[in-house]
N, C-alpha and C positions, 0 to 999 in steps of 0.2 A: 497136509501137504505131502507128506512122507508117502503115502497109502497111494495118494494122486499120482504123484511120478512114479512110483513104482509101477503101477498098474499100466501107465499110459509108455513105460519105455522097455523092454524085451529085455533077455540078457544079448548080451554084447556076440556079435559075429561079426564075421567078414562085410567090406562093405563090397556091394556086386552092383555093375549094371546093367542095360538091358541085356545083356549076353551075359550075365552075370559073372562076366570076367575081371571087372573094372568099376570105379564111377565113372560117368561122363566128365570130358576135361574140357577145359577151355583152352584160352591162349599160355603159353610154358605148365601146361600140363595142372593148369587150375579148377577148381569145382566150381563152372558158371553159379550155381546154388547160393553156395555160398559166400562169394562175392555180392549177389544180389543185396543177401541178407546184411552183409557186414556195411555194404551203403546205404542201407536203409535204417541201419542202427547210429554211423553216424550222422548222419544228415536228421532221424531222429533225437539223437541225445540235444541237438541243435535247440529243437523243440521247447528243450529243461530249460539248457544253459542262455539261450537270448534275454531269458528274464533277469539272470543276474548279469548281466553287462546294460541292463536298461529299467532298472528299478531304482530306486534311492539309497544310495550305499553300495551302488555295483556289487563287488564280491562281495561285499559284507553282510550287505543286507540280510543274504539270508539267516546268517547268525544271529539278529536281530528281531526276528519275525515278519520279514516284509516283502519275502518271499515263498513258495513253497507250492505244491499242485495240490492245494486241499479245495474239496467242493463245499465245505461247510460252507463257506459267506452265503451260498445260493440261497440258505435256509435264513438267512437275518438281512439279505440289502441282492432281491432276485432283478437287478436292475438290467439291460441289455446288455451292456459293454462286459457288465462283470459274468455275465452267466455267458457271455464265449469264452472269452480270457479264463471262465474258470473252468470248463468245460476245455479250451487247449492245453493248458498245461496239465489236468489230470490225464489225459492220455499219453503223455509223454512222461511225466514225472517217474523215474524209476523205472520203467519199462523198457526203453531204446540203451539204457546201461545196464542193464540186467543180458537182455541180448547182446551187447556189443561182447558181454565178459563170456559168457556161455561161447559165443562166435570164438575168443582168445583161444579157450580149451580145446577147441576144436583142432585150432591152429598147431596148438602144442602136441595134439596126439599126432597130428599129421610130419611135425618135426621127427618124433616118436621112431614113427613107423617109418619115414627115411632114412633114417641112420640107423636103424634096423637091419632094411635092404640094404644100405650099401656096408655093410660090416661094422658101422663105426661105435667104439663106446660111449653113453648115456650118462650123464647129461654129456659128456664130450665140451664140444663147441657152443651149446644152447647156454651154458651159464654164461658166458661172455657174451651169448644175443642179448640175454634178461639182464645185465650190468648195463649195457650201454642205453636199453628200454629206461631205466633208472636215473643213466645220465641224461638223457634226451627229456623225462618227466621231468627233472629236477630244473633241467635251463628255462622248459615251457612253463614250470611252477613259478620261476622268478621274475622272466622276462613275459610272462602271457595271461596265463592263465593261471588264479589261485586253487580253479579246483581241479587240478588237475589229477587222470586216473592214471598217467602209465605210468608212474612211482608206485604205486598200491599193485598193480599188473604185474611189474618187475619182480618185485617180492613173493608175491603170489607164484607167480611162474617158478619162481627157485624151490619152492617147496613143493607145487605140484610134480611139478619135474621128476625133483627125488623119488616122489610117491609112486610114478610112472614105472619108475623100475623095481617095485614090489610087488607082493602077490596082488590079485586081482579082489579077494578077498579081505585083503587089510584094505587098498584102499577103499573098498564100497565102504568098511567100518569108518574110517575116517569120514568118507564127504557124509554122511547120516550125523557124524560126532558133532563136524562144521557145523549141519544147519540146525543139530539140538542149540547147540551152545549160543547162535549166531541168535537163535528165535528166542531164548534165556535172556541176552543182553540187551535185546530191543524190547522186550516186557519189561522188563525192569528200569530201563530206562525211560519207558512210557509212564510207568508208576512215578517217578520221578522225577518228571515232567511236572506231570496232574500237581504234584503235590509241591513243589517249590515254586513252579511257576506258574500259579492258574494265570486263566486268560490268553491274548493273548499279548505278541511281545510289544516295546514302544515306540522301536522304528529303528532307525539308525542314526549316528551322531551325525550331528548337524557337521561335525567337521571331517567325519569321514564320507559325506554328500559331499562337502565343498571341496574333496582331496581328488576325488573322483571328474566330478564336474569342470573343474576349474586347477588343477596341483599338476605340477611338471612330472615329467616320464619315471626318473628321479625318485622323486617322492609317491607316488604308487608301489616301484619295485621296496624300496625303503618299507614304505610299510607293511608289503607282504612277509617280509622278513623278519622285522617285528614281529609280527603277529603268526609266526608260520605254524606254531603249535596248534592252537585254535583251527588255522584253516588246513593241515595236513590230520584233523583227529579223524575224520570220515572214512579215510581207508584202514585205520587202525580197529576204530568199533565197528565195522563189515568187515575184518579178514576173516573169519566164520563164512558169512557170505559169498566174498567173492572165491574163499576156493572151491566150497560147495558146489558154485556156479562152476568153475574151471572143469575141475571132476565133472559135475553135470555133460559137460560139453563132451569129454573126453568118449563118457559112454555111450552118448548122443550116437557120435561119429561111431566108431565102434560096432554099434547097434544096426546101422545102416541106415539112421535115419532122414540123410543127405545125397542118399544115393537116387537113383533116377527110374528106378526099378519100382517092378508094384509093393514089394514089402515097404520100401522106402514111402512110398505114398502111402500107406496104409498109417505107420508110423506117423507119416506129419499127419492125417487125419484125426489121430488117436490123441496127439499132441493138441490139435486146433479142441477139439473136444473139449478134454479136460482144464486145458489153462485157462479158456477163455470163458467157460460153464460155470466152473470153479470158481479160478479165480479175480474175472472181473469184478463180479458180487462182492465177494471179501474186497478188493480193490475201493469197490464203490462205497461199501459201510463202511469202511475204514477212515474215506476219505470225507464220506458228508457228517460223522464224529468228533474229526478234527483230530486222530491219531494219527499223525505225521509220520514216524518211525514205524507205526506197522503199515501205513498205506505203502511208502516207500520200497521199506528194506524188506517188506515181510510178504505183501501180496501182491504190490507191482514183477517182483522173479516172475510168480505163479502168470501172470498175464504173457510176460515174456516168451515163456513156454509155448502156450498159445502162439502168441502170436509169429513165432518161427513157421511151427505148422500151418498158420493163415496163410501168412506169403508163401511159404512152398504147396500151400495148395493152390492157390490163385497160381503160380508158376507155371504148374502141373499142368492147369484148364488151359493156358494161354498157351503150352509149345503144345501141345494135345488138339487145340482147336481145327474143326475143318477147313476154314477159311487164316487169308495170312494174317497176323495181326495188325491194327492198324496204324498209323504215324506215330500219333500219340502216345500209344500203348510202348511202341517199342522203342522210339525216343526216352521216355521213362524207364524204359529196362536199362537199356545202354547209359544211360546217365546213371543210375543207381549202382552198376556193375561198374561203373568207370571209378566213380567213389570208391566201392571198395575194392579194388586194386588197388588204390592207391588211400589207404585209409588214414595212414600216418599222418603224411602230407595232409589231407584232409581235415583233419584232425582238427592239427595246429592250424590248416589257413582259415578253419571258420570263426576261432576266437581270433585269429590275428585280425579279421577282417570286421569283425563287431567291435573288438576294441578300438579299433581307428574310426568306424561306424559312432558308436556311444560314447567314448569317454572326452573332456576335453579335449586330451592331446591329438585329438582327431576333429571330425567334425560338429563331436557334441551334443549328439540330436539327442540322448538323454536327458539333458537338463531343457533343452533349444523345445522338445516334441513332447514330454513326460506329462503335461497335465491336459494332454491332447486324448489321450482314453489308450487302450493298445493297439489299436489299427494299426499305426503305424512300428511296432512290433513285428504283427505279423506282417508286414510288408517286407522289414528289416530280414527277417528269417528266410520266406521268400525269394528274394531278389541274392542271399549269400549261397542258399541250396541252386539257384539257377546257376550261378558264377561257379560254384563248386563241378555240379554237374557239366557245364560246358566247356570249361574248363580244362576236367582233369578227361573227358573223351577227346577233345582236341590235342591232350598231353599225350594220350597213350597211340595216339596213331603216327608218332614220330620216336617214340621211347617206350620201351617193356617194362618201366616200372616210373614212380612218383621222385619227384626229389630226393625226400628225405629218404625213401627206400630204399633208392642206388646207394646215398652216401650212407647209410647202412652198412650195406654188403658190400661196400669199397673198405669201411675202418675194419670190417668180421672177418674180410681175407685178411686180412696184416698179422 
């Protein structure tokens, strides 16, 4: 992996566009790019996360075994229903958050180099964004969603932060240290897997189905809380990971490789190559082995990579094209770009809107639809990325930013 990214990312320059004066901006002076990317990371993650609001044990399940995007079953029960459902969730499993976190870094060199230009000092104001990212992870951990990343982000951010304003040298040593150490503790923990737990897991408590199913609003947040250690361990054994990814992002950006210009194409080229050459492969044996932890943490990144450079090459072809794009194509751009602009909001309103979608206290269809096969899954997915997308385009043609983003930058002036 090390030899891979090295090879496929340049050292670090200016980023230039076609006048090589500039990136191309969008609306308040944004990188149409990567806006694409970041709403196609969340509307992605989507992908993972639908399964735990509509399996048996909701959040929990997956702690239980009865979740996960592994392709092994294909190899023991290749029945239809299961070889799509297991076929959709390995393309999303760890891939759409692996970019969403890389997209983070991106963001944070971009904080960076503003307060840069405008004289100010580093971290300055940015620790007080990454406190409140922490407060806002914490209320959506309690009230929403158990697995929640922008607590794991927050923290991460405060350290990458720091590392921002040292030599360029220490940090490359560090994000290498990251993903030694990050790729140490997911072997290890795979040995330890194999060995305490063959097989695989026995499902989930009968009464944490019927807490989900059937148990007041109340009694959900109640037991996230309980239980919060358990379900906050994931960004504890991935901070390796995710700052590696952060850093990743940083020199990404840096490098030019988001910029609009032909080095920047050449770049995501070089990027679609390797991640997707690479590391689908690894991705793919990882995943019909039934190695959970390295499919995930270890060779879903690697696809990631990849697939940044996919969509910024697909990007490339469609504004490059002779002819204008057509309804379809650019209704899909504009929707995906509307997402991320407003990614926060986004965020939260796709678990807010599954949870009232699957659990009892809503209208239930996880227990009401669950021994219906996944169709109706992917409908669920579907039909929130349509409401997201149309949505947050109709939001932003009367407002420059999402909800939660305004009321952001209203609590960051204060």
């Amino acid at each position: 992996m090390t030899d891979t990214l090295r090879s496929a990312v340049p050292s670090p320059q200016p980023v230039g566009g076609p006048d090589g004066q500039g990136p191309a901006t969008g609306p308040a002076g944004r990188i149409p790019l990567l806006d694409l990317l970041r709403g196609t990371a969340i509307l992605g993650t989507l992908m993972t996360n639908v399964w735990l609001f509509t399996g048996p044990g909701a959040e929990w399940g997956i702690l239980t075994g009865s979740g996960g995007g592994s392709l092994h079953g294909l190899l023991t029960d290749p029945s239809w229903p299961l070889a799509v459902e297991s076929i959709f969730r390995f393309l999303a499993d760890g891939k759409f958050l692996s970019m969403l976190t890389i997209l983070f870094g991106v963001g944070l060199a971009i904080q960076f180099d503003s307060a840069a230009t405008r004289g100010q000092p580093w971290p300055g104001r940015y620790k007080w964004r990454a406190l409140f990212l922490f407060a806002e992870g914490t209320v959506h951990f309690v009230l929403v969603f158990a697995w929640d990343v922008l607590m794991g982000y927050a923290v991460t951010a405060l350290v990458a932060a720091w590392l921002l304003g040292r030599t360029e040298r220490f940090r490359h040593r560090v994000m290498w240290a990251a993903a030694g150490l990050h790729l140490l503790v997911m072997v290890l923990l795979t040995l330890a897997v194999a060995v305490l737990e063959p097989g695989s897991g026995e499902g989930s408590d009968s009464r944490v189905v019927e807490l989900y199913a059937h148990g007041g609003y109340l009694d959900i947040v109640t037991f996230r809380l309980q239980n919060a250690i358990a379900l906050r361990m994931e960004p504890v054994l991935s901070f390796g990971l995710l700052l590696f990814l952060f850093l990743l992002g940083v020199r990404l950006y840096r490098a030019g490789a988001f910029a609009p210009d032909a080095a920047g194409r050449r770049i995501r080229s070089r990027m679609l190559l390797w991640g997707l050459g690479v590391g689908l492969p690894l991705n793919a044996a990882a995943s019909l082995g039934d190695f959970f932890l390295l499919s995930r943490y270890v060779a879903a990144p690697m696809v990631a990579f990849g697939l940044i450079g996919l969509i910024g090459t697909l990007a490339d072809r469609l504004h490059s094209a002779a002819r204008r794009p057509g309804i379809l194509s650019r209704g899909l751009t504009t929707g995906l770009t509307s997402v991320g602009r407003m990614a926060l909001t986004c965020y939260v309103a796709q678990n807010v809107l599954c949870v009232l979608a699957s659990y009892g206290i809503g209208l239930g269809l996880a227990s009401r639809l669950g021994h219906t096969g996944p169709w109706w899954v992917f409908g669920l997915w579907a039909t929130v990325c349509a409401v997201l997308m149309t949505g947050s385009t109709l939001w932003l043609r009367k407002f420059t930013a999402g909800p939660l983003e305004s009321l952001q930058k209203r609590v960051l002036r204060r």
